[in-house]
N, C-alpha and C positions, 0 to 999 in steps of 0.2 A: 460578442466574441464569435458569433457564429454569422456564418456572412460567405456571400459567394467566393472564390478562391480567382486571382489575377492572373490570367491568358498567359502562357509562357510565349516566349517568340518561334515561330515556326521557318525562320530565313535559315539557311544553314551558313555556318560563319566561311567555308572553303568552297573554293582554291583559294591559297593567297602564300606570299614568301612568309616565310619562318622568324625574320628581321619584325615583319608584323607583326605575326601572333606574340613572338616573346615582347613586342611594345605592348599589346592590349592586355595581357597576362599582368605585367610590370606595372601597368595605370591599376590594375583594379585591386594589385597587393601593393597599393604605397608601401612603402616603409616597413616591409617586409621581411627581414633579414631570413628568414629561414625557407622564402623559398627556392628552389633548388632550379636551376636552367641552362642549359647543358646544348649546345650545337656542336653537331658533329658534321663530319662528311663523310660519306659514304659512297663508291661507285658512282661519283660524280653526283650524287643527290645530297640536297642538306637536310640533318633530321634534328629535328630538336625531341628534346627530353625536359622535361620539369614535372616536379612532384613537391610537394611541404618536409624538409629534412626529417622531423620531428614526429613524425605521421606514418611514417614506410619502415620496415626492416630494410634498411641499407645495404645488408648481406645478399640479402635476398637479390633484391635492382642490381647492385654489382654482379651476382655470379649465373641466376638464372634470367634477369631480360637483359641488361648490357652487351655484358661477354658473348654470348652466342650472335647478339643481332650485330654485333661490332667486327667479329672475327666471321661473317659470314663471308659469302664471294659471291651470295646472290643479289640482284637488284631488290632491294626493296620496296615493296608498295602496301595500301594497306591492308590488301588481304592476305598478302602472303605472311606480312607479321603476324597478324591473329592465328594463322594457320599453322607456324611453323615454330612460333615460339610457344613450349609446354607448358603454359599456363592454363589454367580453367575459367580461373575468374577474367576473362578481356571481352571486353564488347568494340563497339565502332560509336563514337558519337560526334554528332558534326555540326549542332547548338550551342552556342556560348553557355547560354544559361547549365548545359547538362555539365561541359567543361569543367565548370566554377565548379559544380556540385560535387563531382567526382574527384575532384584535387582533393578540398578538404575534408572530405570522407574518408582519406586515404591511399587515393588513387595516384597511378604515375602511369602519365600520359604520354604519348611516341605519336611523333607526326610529320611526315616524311613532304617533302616541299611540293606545293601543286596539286596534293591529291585532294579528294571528296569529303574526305572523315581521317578523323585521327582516332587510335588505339586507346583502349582505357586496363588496366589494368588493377584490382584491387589488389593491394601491398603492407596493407592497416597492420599498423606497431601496438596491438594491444596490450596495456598496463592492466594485470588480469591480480586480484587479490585472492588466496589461496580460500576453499570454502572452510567457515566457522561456525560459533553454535549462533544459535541466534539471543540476542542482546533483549529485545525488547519481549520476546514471547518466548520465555524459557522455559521448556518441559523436562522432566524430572524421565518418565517414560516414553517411549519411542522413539525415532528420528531427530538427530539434534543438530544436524545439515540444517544452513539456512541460505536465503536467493544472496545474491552479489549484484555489485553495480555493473557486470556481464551480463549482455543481453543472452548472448551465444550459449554463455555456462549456465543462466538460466532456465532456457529453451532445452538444450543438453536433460537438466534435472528432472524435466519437466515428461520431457520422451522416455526417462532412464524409470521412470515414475508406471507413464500410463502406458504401455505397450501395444498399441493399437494402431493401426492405419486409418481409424473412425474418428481419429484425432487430427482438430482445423487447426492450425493456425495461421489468421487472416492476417495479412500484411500491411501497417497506414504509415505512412508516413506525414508528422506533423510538428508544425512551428515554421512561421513563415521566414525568418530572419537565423533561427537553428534548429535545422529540422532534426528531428530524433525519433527513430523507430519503435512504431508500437504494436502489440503484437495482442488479436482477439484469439484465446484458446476454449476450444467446446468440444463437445462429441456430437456428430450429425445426427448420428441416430439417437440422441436422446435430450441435446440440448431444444426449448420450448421456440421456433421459427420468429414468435412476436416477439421473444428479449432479444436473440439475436439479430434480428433488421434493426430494432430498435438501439440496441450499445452501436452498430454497424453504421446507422444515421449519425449517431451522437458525434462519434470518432469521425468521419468525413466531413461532417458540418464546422467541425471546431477549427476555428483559424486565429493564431494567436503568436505572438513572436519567437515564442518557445513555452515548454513545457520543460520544467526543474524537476520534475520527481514525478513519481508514480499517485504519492500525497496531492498533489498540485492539480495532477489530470484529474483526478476522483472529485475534485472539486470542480471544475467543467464544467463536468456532464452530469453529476447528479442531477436530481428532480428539484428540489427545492434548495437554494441558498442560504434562506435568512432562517432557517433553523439551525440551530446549536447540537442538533444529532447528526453524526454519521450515518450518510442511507447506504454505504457499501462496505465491503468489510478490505482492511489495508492490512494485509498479513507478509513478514516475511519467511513463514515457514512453506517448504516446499506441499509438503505430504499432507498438511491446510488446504490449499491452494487445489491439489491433483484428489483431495479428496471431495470436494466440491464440484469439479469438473465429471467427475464419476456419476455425480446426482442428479446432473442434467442442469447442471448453473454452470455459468460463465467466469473467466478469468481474464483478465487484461495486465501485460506485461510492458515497463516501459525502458526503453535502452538510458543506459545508467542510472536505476532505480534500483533498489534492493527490494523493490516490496512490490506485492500482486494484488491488483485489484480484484475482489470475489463483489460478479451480480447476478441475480438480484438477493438483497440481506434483508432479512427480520430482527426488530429489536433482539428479539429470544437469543438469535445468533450469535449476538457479541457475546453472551456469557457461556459459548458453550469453548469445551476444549479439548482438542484433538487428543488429549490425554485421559478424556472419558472412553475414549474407544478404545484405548488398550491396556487398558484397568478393567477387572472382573467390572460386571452390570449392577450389581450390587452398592459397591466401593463412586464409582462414575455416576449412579443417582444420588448419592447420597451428598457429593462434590457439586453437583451442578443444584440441585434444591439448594444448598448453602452458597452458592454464589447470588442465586435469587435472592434468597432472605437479607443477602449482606446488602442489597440496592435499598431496601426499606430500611435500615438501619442507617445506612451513609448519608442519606437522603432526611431522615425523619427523626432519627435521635436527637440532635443538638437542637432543632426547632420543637422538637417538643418542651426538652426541659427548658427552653425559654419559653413557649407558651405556657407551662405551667406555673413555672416561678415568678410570672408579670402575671398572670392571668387567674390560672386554675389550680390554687393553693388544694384545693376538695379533691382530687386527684390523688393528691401524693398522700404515701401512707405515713401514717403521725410520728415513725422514728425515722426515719426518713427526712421528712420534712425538719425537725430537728436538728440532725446534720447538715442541711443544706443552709439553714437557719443560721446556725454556726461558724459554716466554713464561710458567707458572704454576708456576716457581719460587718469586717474590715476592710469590703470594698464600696467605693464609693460609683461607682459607675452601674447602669439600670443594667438587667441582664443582656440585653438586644447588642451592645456597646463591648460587652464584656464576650460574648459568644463571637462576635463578627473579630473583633481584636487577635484571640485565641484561632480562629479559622485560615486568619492572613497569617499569621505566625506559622502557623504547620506546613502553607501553601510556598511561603517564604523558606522554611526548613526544606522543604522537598525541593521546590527549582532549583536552590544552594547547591544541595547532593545531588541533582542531575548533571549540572553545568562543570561543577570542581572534577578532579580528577579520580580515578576508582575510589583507591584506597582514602584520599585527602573527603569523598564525599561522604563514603561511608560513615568517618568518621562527628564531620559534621552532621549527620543526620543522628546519631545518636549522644554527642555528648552536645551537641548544640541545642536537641530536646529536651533533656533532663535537666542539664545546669537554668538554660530559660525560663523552664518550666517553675523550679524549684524558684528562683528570684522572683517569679511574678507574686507567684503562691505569699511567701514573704514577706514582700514590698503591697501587699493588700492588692494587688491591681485585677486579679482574680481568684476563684474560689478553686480549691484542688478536685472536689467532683466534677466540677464541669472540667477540667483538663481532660476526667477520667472520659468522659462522656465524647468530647473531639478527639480524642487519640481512636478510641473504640471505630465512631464515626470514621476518620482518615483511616484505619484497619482495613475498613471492610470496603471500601473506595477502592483499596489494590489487590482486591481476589479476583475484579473482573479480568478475563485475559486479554481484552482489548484495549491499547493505551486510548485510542481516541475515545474511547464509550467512558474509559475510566477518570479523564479528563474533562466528560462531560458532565458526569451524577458529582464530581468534586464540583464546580462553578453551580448546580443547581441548588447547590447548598446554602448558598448566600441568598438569592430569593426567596429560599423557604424560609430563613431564619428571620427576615425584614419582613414579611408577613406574622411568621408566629408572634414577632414582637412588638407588633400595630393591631393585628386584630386575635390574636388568637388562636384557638384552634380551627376557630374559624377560617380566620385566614392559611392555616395548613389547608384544612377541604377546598378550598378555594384552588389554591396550587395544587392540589392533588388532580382535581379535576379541570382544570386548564390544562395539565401536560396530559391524562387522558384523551383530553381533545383534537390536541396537539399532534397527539401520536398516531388517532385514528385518520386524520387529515392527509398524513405522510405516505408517502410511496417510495419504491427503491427501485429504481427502472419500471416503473408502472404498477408494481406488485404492489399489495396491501401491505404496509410496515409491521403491523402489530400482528400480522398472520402467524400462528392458526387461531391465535384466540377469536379477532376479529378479520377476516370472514373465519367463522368456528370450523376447525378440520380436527374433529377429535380423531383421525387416524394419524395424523402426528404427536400427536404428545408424547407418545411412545419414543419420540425420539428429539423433542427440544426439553420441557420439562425436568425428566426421566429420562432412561434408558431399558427398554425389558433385554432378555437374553437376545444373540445375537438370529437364533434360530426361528425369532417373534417378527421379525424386521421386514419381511421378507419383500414388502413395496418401498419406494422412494415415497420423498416428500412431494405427498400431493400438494403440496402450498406455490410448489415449482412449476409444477402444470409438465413435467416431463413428457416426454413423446411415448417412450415407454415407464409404464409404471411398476412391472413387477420384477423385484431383483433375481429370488427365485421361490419353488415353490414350499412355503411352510409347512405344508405335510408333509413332502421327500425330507425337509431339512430335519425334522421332528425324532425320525424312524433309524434306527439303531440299527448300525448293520457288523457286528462284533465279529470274529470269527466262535464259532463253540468251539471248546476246547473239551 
């Protein structure tokens, strides 16, 4: 998908009569109904006009380029239109290819018979969606403003955010068949020169017929494909996004996307939440450790207690082991069979309640739990502790704040359970230390995935792990390799300056 980009044509399409161009316009919108093509006469010149109906403010074309170029008494040419009609957005382009481009962008084109170049004017009818909370990453504390499929109102958020004139945003345009605008946001002075040429290469090299989502691009340009991890983080919270950009990481923006690429990202990243920083330090460590813990519990609960119960009876404590004894009496299927069965069901209950509608999913996720749950229990087809142990497991799967990270530790559940239940807890170690491997193999635009553990940067932990006060913090993450490292100085921060009374 990455490949050299095909030679525009450099002949320019004028001089020629207006009868022409409205022919060649008309061959390349077969069957076209909406678009718009208009000859006039003027001061003995003939001028045509076409634009895409559906695409322009109409009002607009009628009262500010029409009306004044129509009721003029001056000869028209092309500079005098750019010059004289108050628009800002108008250029001169005199290539087919830029024509075509500018029509369906929005554009409404004026082009006066026999000249050099015709007029371009941008006139874009944007269907803009009012700003809402955000859906997928729903915080209780701070900022509840989310991006939109506006690039504009994005970019808008995004300046309303960082206040800076040290703030890039680099401009690509990409998708060879529907191009759509993408936008690299950094601070010069602090984002790291090697990530930035680096996403900068990625974005220029990529050539592809279009691009559908901001989801879609992340997939591109990452490092590695055939892992099942996300190496960048797809957020559509604004104050996410501009607080990232603050630390000397990168943001990429894509026209009709709701969501902002954040590079370069460490595993650690997906679990943290912008809601740890506006919670006492206290409160925000205590949140993000218990996101940690819930990955080894989602991950490790249900293959244990089927490594146990096939395997390692000596484990389990002897009342214990009695209930369990008890409650899978009446099923006839081995645990492996029984845990995988129970894991599709929860996976099956959730897709249900994501796809149905609010209220209609809600409801399916809870009484379509319970009553399933209760009939399996029942009908013998499984043991009610183990429900307990998959519900717990599916729990702690949704405290990540990442959907993609969280989507990821649900699916690695199924391998580890088809291990616990062929080899054991052997086969747990086994997958434990294959995704260790895995993970240290990974890179996210070049960077180390598993950083700061692996390369070790204990001056982070203080701020992926943990949180200390905010007065402790006083450097960026050196994991980022920022340009500048210190935010400010923690002695001044430290030093109490009261008035005495």
């Amino acid at each position: 998908m990455r490949k050299s980009r095909k030679k525009q044509s450099t002949t320019s399409l004028f001089p020629l009569k207006v009868e022409e161009l409205k022919k060649q316009i008309e061959e390349k919108f077969e069957n076209n109904t909406d678009l718009n093509i208009t000859i006039y006469e003027h001061q003995n010149k003939n001028l045509i006009v076409f634009y895409i109906s559906y695409q322009v403010a109409k009002e607009k074309v009628e009262n500010v380029l029409l009306k004044p170029l129509l009721e003029s008494k001056k000869e028209w040419d092309t500079s005098s239109i750019l010059n004289e009609i108050p628009l800002s957005a108008g250029e001169t382009v005199d290539k087919k290819e830029n024509i075509l481009k500018n029509l369906i962008n929005g554009s409404v084109i004026v082009y006066v018979e026999n000249e050099n170049a015709a007029v371009s004017y941008v006139m874009l009818n944007v269907e803009k969606r009012g700003l809402e909370k955000a859906e997928t990453e729903s915080v209780v504390i701070g900022p509840q403003v989310a991006f939109t499929e506006s690039l504009e109102t994005n970019l808008n958020i995004i300046r309303w955010r960082i206040r800076s004139t040290d703030l890039v945003l680099e401009k690509f345009l990409i998708g060879e068949r529907t191009p759509r605008e993408v936008r690299l946001l950094y601070l010069k002075s602090l984002a790291n020169e090697t990530d930035v040429s680096t996403m900068r290469q990625r974005l220029q090299d990529l050539v592809v017929d279009e691009i559908e989502d901001g989801n879609v691009l992340m997939q591109y340009i990452e490092d590695s494909s055939s892992t099942i991890f996300p190496q960048y983080y797809a957020t559509e919270l604004p104050d996410r996004a501009s607080y990232a950009i603050t630390k000397g990481r990168l943001s990429v923006l894509v026209e009709n996307s709701p969501t902002a690429i954040i590079a370069p990202t460490t595993f650690i990243s997906f679990f943290e939440s912008t809601e740890d920083l506006y919670m006492r330090w206290n409160a925000g460590s205590f949140l993000r450790i218990l996101r940690f813990f819930s990955i080894f519990i989602s991950v490790l609960l249900t293959p244990m207690y089927v490594a146990a119960v096939t395997f390692h009876y000596e484990i389990i404590p002897l009342e214990l082991l009695t209930s369990i004894g008890e409650s899978r009496a009446k099923v006839p299927f081995p645990p492996i069979f029984e845990a995988l069965l129970l894991e599709l069901l929860i996976e099956l209950l959730r897709e249900a309640g994501a796809r149905l509608p609010t209220k209609v999913g809600q409801t399916i996720g809870i009484v379509g739990g319970v009553v399933v749950g209760t009939a399996a229990v029942q009908a013998g087809i499984t043991s009610d502790i183990l429900i307990i142990f998959v519900t717990i497991s599916a729990l702690a799967s949704f405290t990540v704040p990442s959907y993609l990270m969280g989507t990821t530790i649900r699916v690695l559940r199924f391998p580890m359970i088809i291990l616990a239940g062929t080899l054991g807890i052997i086969g747990i170690m086994f997958g434990i230390c294959f995704l260790f491997i895995h993970l240290l193999k990974l890179t996210s635009l070049g960077r180390p995935y598993l950083s700061p553990v692996y390369p070790f940067q204990s001056e982070d932990f203080n701020k992926t792990f943990f949180r200390f006060p905010s007065t402790f913090q006083g450097k960026r993450f050196v994991s980022y390799r920022p340009k500048d490292l210190m935010r400010f100085n923690n002695k001044t921060a430290k030093e109490k300056n009261d008035i005495d009374e």
